[in-house]
C-alpha positions as CSV (number, residue, x, y, z in Angstrom):
1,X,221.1,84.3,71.9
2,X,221.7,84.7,75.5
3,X,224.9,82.7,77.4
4,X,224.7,81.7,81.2
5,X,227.5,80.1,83.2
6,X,226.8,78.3,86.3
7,X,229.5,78.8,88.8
8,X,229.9,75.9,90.7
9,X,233.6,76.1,90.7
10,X,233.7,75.5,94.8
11,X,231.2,72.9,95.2
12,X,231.6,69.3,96.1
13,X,228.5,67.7,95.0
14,X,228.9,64.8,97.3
15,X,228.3,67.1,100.4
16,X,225.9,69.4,99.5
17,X,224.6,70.9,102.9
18,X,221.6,73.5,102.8
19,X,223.5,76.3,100.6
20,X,224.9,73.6,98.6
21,X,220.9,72.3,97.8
22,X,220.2,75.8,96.5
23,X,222.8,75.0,94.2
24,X,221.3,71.9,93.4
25,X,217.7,73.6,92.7
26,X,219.0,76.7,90.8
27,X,221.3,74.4,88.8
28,X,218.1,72.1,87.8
29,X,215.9,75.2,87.4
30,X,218.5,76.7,84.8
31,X,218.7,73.2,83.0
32,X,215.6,73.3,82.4
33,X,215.6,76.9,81.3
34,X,218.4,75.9,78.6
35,X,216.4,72.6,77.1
36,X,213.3,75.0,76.5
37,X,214.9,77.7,75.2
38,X,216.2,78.3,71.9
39,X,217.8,81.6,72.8
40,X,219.4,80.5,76.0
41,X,222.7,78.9,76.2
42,X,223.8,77.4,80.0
43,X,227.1,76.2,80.8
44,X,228.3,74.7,84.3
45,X,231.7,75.7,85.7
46,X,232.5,72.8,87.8
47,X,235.8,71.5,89.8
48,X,237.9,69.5,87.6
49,X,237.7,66.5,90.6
50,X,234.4,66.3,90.7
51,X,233.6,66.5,87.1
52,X,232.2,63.0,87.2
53,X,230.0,63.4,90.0
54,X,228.3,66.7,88.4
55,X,227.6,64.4,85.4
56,X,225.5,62.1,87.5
57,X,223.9,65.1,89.7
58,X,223.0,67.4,86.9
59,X,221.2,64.6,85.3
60,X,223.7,63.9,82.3
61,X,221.5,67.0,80.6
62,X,223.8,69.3,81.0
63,X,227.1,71.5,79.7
64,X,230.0,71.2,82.0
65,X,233.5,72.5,81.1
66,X,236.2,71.7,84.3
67,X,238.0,74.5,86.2
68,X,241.2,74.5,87.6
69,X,242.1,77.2,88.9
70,X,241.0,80.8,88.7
71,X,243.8,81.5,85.8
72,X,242.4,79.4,83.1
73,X,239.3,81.0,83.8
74,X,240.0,83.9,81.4
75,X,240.3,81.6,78.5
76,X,236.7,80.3,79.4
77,X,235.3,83.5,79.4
78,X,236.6,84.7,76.4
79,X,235.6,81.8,75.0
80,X,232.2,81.2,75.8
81,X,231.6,85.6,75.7
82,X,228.5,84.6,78.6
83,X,226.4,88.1,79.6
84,X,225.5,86.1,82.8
85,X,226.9,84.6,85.5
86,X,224.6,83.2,88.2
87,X,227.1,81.8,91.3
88,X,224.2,80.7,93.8
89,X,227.0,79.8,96.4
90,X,228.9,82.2,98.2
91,X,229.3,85.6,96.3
92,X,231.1,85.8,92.6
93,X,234.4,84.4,93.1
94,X,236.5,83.0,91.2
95,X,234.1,85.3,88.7
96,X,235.8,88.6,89.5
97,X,237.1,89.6,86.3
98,X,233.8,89.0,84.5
99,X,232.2,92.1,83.1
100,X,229.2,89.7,82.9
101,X,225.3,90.7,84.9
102,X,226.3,88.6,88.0
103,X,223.6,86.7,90.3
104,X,225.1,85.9,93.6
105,X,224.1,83.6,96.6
106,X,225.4,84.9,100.1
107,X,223.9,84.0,103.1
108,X,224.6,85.6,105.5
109,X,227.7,88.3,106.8
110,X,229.6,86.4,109.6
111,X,232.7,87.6,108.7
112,X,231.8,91.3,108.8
113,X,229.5,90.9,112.0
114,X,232.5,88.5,113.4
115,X,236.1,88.9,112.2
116,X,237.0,87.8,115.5
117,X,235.9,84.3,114.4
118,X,238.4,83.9,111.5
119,X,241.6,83.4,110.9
120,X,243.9,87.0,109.7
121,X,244.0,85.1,105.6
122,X,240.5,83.4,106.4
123,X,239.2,87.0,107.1
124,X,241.2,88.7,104.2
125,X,239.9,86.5,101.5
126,X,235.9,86.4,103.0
127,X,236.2,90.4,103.6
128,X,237.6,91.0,99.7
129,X,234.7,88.2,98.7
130,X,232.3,90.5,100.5
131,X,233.6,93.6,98.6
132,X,233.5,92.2,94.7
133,X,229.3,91.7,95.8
134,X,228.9,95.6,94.8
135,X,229.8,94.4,91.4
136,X,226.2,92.1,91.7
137,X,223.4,92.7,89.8
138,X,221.6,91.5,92.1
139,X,222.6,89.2,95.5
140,X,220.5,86.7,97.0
141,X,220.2,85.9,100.6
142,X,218.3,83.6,102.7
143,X,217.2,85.7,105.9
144,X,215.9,89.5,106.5
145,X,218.3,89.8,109.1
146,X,221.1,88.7,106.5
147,X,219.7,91.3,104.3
148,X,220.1,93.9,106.8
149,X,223.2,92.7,107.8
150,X,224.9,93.1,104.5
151,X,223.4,96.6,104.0
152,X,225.2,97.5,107.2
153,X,228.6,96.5,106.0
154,X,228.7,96.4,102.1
155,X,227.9,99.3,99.6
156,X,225.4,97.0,98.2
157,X,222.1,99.5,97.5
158,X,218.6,98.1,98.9
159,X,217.1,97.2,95.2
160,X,220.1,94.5,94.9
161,X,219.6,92.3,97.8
162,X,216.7,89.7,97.4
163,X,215.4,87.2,100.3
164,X,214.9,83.8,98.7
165,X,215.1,81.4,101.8
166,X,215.6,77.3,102.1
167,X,213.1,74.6,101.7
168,X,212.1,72.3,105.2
169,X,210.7,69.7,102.5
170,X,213.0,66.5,101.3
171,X,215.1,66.1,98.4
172,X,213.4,63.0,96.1
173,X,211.9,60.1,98.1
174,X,214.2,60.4,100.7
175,X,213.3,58.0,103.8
176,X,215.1,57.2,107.5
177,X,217.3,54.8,107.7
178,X,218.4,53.0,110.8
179,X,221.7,54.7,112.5
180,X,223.2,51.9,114.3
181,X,224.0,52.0,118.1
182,X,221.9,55.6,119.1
183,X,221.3,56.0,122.7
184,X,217.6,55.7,124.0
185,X,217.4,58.9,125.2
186,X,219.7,61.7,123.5
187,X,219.9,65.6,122.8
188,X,221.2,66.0,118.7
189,X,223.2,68.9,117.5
190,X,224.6,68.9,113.8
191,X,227.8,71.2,113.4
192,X,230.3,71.8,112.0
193,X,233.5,72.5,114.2
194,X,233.3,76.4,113.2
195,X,233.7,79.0,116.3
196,X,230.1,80.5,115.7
197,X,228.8,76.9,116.4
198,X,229.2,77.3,119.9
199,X,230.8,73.5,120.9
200,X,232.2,74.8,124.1
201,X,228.6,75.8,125.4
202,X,227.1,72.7,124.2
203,X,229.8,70.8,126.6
204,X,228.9,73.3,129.3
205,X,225.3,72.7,129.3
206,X,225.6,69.1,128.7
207,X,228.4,68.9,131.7
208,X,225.4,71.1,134.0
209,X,222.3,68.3,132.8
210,X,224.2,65.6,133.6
211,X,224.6,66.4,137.0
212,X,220.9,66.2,137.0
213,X,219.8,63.6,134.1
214,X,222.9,61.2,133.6
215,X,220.9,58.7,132.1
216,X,220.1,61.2,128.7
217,X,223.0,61.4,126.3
218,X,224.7,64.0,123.6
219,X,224.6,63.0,119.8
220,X,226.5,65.2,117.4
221,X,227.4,65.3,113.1
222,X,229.1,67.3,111.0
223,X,232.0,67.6,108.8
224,X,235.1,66.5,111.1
225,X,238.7,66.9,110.4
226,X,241.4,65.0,112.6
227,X,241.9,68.3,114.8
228,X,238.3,68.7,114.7
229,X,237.7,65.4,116.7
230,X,240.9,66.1,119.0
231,X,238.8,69.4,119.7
232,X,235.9,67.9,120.7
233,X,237.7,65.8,122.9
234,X,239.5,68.6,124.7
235,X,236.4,70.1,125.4
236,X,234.7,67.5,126.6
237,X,237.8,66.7,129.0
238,X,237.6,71.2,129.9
239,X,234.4,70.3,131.5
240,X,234.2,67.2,132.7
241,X,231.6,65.2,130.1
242,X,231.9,61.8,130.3
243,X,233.2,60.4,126.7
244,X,230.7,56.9,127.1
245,X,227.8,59.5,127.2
246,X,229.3,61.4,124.1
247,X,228.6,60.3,120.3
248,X,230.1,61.8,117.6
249,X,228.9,60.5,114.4
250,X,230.7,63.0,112.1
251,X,229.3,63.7,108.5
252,X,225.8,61.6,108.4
253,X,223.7,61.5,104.9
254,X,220.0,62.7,104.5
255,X,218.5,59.5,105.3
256,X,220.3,59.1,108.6
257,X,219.8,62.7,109.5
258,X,215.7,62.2,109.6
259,X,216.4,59.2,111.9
260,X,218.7,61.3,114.0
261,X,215.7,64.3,114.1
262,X,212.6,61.8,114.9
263,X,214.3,59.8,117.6
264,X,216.0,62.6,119.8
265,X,214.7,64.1,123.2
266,X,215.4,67.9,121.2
267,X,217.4,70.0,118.7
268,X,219.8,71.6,121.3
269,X,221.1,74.7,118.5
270,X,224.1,76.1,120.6
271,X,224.7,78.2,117.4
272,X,225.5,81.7,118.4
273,X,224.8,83.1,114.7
274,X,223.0,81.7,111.5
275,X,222.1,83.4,108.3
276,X,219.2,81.1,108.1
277,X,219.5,77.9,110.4
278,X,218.9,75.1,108.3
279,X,218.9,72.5,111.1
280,X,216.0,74.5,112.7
281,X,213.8,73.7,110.0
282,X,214.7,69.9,109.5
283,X,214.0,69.3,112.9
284,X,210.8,70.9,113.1
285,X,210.0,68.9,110.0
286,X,210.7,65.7,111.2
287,X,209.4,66.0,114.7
288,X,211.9,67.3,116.6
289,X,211.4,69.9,119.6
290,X,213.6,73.2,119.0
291,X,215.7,75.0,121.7
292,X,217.5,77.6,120.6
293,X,218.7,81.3,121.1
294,X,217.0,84.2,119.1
295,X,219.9,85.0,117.3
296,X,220.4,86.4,114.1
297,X,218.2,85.3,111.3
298,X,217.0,82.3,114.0
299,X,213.3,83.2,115.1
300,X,212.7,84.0,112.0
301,X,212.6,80.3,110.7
302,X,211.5,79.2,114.0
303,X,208.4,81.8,115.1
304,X,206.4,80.9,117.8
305,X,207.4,76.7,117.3
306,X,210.7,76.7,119.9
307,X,212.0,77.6,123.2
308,X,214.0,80.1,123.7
309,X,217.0,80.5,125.9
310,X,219.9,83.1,127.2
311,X,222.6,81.8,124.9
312,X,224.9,82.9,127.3
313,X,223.3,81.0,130.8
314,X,224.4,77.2,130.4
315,X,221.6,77.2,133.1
316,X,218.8,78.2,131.2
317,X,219.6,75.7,128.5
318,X,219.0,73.0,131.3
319,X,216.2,74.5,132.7
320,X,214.4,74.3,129.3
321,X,215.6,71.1,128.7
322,X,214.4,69.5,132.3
323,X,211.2,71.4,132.7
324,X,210.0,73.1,129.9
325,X,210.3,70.3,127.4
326,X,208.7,67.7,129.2
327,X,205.7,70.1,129.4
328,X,205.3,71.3,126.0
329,X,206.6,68.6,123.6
330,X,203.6,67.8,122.1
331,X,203.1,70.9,121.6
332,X,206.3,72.3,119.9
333,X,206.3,69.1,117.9
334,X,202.9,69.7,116.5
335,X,204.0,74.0,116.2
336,X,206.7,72.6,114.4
337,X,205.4,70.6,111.9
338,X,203.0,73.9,110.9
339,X,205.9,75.9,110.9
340,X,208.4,74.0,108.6
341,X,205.6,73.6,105.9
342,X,206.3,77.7,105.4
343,X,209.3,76.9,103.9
344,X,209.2,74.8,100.3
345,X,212.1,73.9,97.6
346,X,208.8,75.1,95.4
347,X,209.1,79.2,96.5
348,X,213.4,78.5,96.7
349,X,213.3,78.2,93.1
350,X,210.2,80.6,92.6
351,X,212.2,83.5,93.9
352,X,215.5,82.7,92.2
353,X,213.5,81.9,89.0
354,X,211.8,85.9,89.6
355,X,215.4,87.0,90.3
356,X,216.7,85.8,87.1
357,X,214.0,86.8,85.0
358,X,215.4,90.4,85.9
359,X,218.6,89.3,84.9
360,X,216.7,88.8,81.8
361,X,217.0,84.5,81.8
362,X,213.5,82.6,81.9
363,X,212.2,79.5,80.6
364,X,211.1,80.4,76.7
365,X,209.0,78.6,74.8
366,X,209.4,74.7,74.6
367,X,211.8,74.1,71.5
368,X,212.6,70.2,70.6
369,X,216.0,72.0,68.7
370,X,217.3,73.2,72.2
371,X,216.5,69.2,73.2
372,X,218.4,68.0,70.3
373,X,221.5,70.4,70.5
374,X,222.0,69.7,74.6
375,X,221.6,66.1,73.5
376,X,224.5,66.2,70.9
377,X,226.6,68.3,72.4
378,X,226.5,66.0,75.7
379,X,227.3,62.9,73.7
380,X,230.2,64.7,72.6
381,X,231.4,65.7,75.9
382,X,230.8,62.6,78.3
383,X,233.7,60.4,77.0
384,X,235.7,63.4,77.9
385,X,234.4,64.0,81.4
386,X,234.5,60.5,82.0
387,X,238.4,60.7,81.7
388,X,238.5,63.9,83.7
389,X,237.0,61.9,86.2
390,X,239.7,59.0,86.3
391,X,242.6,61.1,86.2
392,X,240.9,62.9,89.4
393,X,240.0,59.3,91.2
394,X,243.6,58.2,90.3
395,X,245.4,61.4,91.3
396,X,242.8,61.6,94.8
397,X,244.4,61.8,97.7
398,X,247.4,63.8,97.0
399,X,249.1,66.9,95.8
400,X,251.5,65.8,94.1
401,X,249.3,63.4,91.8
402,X,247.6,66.1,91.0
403,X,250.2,68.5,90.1
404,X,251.1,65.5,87.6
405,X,247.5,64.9,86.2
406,X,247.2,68.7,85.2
407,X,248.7,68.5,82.4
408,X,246.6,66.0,81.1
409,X,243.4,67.5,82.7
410,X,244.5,71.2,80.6
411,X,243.9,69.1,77.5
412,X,240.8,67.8,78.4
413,X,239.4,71.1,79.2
414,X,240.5,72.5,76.1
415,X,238.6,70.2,74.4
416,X,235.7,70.3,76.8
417,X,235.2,74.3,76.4
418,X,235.6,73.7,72.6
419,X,232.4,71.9,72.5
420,X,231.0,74.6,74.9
421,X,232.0,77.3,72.1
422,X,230.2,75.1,69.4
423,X,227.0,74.6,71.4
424,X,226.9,78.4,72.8
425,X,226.9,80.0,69.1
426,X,225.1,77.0,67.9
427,X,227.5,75.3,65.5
């Protein structure tokens, strides 16, 4: 009998994002490994606080002990004895001290193509997260210029890097939904406040337009912290953007996003490096016009479907956006579409399935026993995650409600990774 942990120990299900759906299709894709398989045992490593929420998004079907922090993790190894460890995030951490066949997810190598970009602990903990990969059996990323990129900088030998890109297609039956007060006319850029994401050029170009156009406004999302915002605001103040032509909707959900796509004038993707470019693809999908820089693993998700600019001419970006769009809209909206049906959820979990059947997991032969013992062993542990989860909604919000709640959380887990033990060696 085989053992897999899933490491999700970094992952807040509630906010996903494009690396955090692979997660999501690998995790399903291994679920439904475990309840056709007699010989396969998989177990999810979650965060204690979010222990409820992986309950609902694995589908209640599935094992989940709680982590806490990377200590107690040696008592779940040694527990469970797993010979694999598939972490479809970012690299094998907080996995390190397994001696287990790792699978790893890391897309891309920003930190070793720019250090400049992070901070001197930021850049410490990425750059030893890049070295533990050479302990991989085999690491998957989600670009060829990723792949070259980490063969550049890592020891990691050809035969261990795989390309398994995103899916352009939707989650479920996910449809628009209205997003209240959106400008008629408006360019859309989803970020993140992240250096590589290039705000200060987007304010540039947008301060050079609106010289021109006044009348057509910015939108942006993205995760937002307080400073974040206050960022944004400098800025826009550095180069003279008016704030009443300026809307910044922070983090939006999946329905709003297609809204945001289908109504806006253009994708303006200020992004000065991407290991894939998610946003590339759900605009193209959803009817939204591409400009862009080739950049990294960029044209490779957007071929022949975008306009390409000098990410370093503000000008250009206007230029493109004045007289080159107008032109060929239709066009790159109908290029897009084509383009975006490349790329399917369907081939993400094909090539992660063909990766880990050389780990040695696959599917098996349906077995009603492997139904029956998930189904047991769940009944057995969803009182218990349930409580994990209302110690963590109680204790939300601050440290020291936390530090409190531990205590009471360590027990849980005990118990939680006892009924792990029972249903890995089949008790």
């Amino acid at each position: 009998m085989k053992t897999c942990l899933v490491n999700l120990a970094y992952l807040d299900p509630s906010r996903i994002g494009g690396v955090g759906r692979i997660a999501y299709e690998v995790s399903r894709l291994l679920a439904d490994y475990a309840e056709n398989s007699s010989d396969l045992r998989v177990i999810f490593v979650v965060n204690w606080r979010f222990a409820g929420e992986f309950w609902a998004w694995l589908d209640h079907s599935a094992i989940i002990v709680p982590f806490i922090t990377r200590h107690d993790l040696r008592l779940t190894l040694w527990l469970l004895k797993t010979e694999v460890v598939v972490s479809p995030l970012f690299g094998i951490e907080p996995f390190n001290q397994s001696q287990a066949l790792h699978v790893a997810g890391m897309p891309d190598a920003l930190a070793l193509d720019h250090p400049e970009l992070f901070s001197a602990a930021d850049l410490t903990y990425r750059q030893s997260v890049y070295f533990h990969l050479a302990q991989a059996f085999r690491v998957i990323t989600l670009s060829q210029d990723a792949r070259e990129r980490l063969l550049h900088h890592t020891d990691l030998q050809p035969e261990q890097i795989a390309v398994v890109a995103l899916g352009a297609d939707t989650q479920g039956a996910a449809e628009a939904v209205p997003v209240p007060n959106l400008p008629v006319r408006y360019l859309y850029y989803p970020a993140n406040v992240w250096p590589h994401k290039r705000h200060d050029l987007l304010f540039q170009i947008m301060s050079h337009l609106w010289e021109q156009q006044p009348d057509i406004q910015l939108v942006m999302s993205g995760g937002r912290s307080d400073q974040d915002r206050q960022t944004l605001r400098d800025l826009a103040a550095k180069y003279n953007c008016p704030s009443e032509r300026i809307h910044d909707l922070g983090y939006v959900d999946d329905a709003q996003l297609i809204t945001l796509y289908q109504k806006a004038e253009a994708l303006l993707f200020v992004s000065q490096y991407e290991g894939f470019g998610m946003p590339v693809l759900e605009a193209m999908q959803h009817q939204c016009p591409v400009i862009c820089a080739p950049l990294a693993a960029i044209p490779e998700m957007v071929g022949q479907a975008g306009i390409y600019v000098d990410n370093e001419n503000p000008q250009d970006w206007v230029t493109a956006i004045i007289e080159t769009l107008p032109e060929k809209r239709d066009q790159l909206i109908a290029a897009g579409i084509e383009r975006a049906k490349q790329f399917t959820w369907a081939k993400t979990r094909a090539g992660w399935a063909d990766v880990l059947a050389s780990a040695g997991i696959s599917a098996g032969d349906h077995s009603s026993s492997s139904n029956k013992k998930i189904a047991t062993t769940a009944e057995h542990i969803q009182p218990l995650l349930e409580q994990v989860s209302r110690i963590a909604n109680l204790s939300s919000g601050s440290r020291w409600k936390r530090l409190i709640a531990l205590p009471n959380v360590l027990i849980l887990q005990l118990r939680l990774l006892w009924q792990a033990r029972r249903y890995r060696y089949g008790d």
